[in-house]
N, C-alpha and C positions, 0 to 999 in steps of 0.2 A: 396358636400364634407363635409360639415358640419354635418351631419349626423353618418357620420362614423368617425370624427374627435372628434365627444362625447364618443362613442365607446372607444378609446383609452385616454382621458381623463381620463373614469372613469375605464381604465386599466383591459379592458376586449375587445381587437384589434381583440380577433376572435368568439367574438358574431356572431351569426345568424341571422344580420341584414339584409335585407329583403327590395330594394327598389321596394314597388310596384306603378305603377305612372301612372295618367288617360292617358300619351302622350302615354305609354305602351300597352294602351286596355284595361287597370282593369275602371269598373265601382264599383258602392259602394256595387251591391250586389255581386260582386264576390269576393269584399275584404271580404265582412261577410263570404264568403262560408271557409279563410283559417283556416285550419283542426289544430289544439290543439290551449294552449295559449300564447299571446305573450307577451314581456316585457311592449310597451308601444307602443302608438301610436300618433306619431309628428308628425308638419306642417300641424296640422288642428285644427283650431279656436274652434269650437264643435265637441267634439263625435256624428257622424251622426248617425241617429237612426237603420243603418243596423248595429252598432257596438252594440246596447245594450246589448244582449246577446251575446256575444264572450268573451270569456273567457280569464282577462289580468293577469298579477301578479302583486300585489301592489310594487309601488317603482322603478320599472323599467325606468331609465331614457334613455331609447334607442327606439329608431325607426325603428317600423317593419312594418309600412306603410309610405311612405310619399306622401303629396299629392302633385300634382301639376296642381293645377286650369292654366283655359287659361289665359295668359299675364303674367306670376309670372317669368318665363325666356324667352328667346330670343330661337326661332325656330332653331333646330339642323337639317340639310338636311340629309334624312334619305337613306338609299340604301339596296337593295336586295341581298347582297354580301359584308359582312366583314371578316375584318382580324383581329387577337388580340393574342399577346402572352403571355410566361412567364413560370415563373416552378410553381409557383400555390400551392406552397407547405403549408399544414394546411391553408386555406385560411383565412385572418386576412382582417380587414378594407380597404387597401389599391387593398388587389386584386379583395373585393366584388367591390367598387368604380371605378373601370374600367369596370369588366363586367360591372356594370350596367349603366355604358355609353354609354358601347358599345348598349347594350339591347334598350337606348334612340332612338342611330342613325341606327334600325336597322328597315326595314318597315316590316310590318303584315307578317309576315312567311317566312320570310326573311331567308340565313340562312348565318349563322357563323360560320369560319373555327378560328379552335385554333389552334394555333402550340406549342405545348408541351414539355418542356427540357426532352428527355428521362432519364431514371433510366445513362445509359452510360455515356450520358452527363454530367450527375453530381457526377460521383463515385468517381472528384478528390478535389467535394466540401469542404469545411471546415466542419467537421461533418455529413460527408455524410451519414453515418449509421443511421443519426435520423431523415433523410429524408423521408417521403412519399413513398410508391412506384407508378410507373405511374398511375398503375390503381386505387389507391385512390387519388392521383390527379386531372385525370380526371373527376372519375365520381363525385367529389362535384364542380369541376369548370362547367361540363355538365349541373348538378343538381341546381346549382343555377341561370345560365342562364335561364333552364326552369321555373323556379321559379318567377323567375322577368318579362319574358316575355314567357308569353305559347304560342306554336304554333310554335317557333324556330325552325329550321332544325339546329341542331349543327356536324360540322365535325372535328373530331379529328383530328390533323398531329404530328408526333414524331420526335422533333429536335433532331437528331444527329452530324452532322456535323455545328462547330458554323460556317465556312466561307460558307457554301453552302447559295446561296438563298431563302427565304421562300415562303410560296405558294403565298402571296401578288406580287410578283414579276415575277411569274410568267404564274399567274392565269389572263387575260385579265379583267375576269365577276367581278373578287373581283375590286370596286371603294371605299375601306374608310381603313380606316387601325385604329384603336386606342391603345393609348400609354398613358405610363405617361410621365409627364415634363422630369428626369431623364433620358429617351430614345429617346429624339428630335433627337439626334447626329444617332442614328438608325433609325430611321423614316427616314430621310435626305437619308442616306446611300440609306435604301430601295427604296424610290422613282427617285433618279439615278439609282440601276441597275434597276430598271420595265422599268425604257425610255431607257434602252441600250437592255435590253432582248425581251419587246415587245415596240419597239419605235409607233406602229400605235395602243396601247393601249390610252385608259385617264388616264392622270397623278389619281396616288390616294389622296384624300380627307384625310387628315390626321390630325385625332381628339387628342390631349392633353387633359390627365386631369390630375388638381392638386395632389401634395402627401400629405401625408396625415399620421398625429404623427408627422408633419415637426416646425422649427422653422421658415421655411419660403419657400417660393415657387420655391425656387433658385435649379436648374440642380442641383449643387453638395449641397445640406443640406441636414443634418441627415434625413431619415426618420423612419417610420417601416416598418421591416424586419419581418420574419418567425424566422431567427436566434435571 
């Protein structure tokens, strides 16, 4: 979170930050192999020598790799089948920092279902006209999925109806769901009706991660927004 917390710091929330991370599958020469240049690269003591040649911009204080050696966190149980929402609109710090949680607890080729606020669902937003339409939505919340972690199967769903249930609920195969803090109260929701829809399901695994531009980690504190 830390990472993308610099991002909005230095008031640039929809940088093209980029977590690549060895629990991921990236080794160091495949971090050499990313194609133009990037800002900077943090959470690693020395520039390893497959970074010599790649190409950074001076002064970049953002992170378009980060590493993570074994022991540096605590083991996330990974599953073959997640869930992740949201409306994904111009993707800023906060929605890279979920995918790429998600991307953490998801195993080698795994794949992930998104359930998407359709263009409908949102035409009675506050400024709705300066919204996204789905299909640029999607394809940069798709795009940086694959990004983060190659080899993903990613499946698109388009929320229309806000009371109907998502595919976590009623998908057996999907076991993990990830959310931010702000969405506990949904996650909750969700994992009663998955025990009332499919009661001879596994409960889902249900990943939080912190927000992020917040003054604190609290459900209801400011965060950043798209708006």
């Amino acid at each position: 979170r830390e990472v993308y917390d610099c991002a909005v710091v230095e008031r640039k929330p929809t940088l093209d930050v980029v977590a690549l991370c060895g629990a991921t599958g990236w080794t160091w020469g495949d971090w050499a192999a990313i194609e133009g240049p990037v800002d900077a690269v943090q959470g690693l003591r020395e520039l390893p020598d497959a970074f010599k040649n790649l190409p950074t911009l001076k002064g970049g204080p953002f992170a378009s790799v980060e590493a993570a050696a074994a022991g540096d966190s605590p083991a996330i149980q990974t599953h073959d089948k997640l869930a992740v929402g949201g409306t994904f609109d111009r993707l800023h710090a906060g929605h890279r920092l979920l995918l790429a949680a998600t991307c953490l607890a998801a195993k080698e080729n795994a794949t992930v279902y998104i359930g998407m606020a359709s263009d409908q669902l949102l035409a009675k937003k506050s400024n709705a006209h300066l919204l996204q339409t789905f299909e640029e939505r999607s394809k940069a919340a798709i795009g940086f999925l694959k990004r983060c972690r190659p080899g993903l199967e990613v499946v698109m769903s388009t929320l229309v109806d806000p009371k109907a249930p998502p595919r976590a609920c009623t998908d057996a195969a999907i076991t993990s769901l990830v959310i931010s803090i702000e969405t506990v109260a949904g996650g909750e929701w969700c994992c009663k009706k998955r025990a009332e829809l499919l009661p001879d399901a596994c409960p889902l695994e249900v990943l939080a991660v912190g927000l992020v531009g917040a003054d604190s980690q609290d459900a209801e504190a400011e965060k950043l927004s798209s708006s």
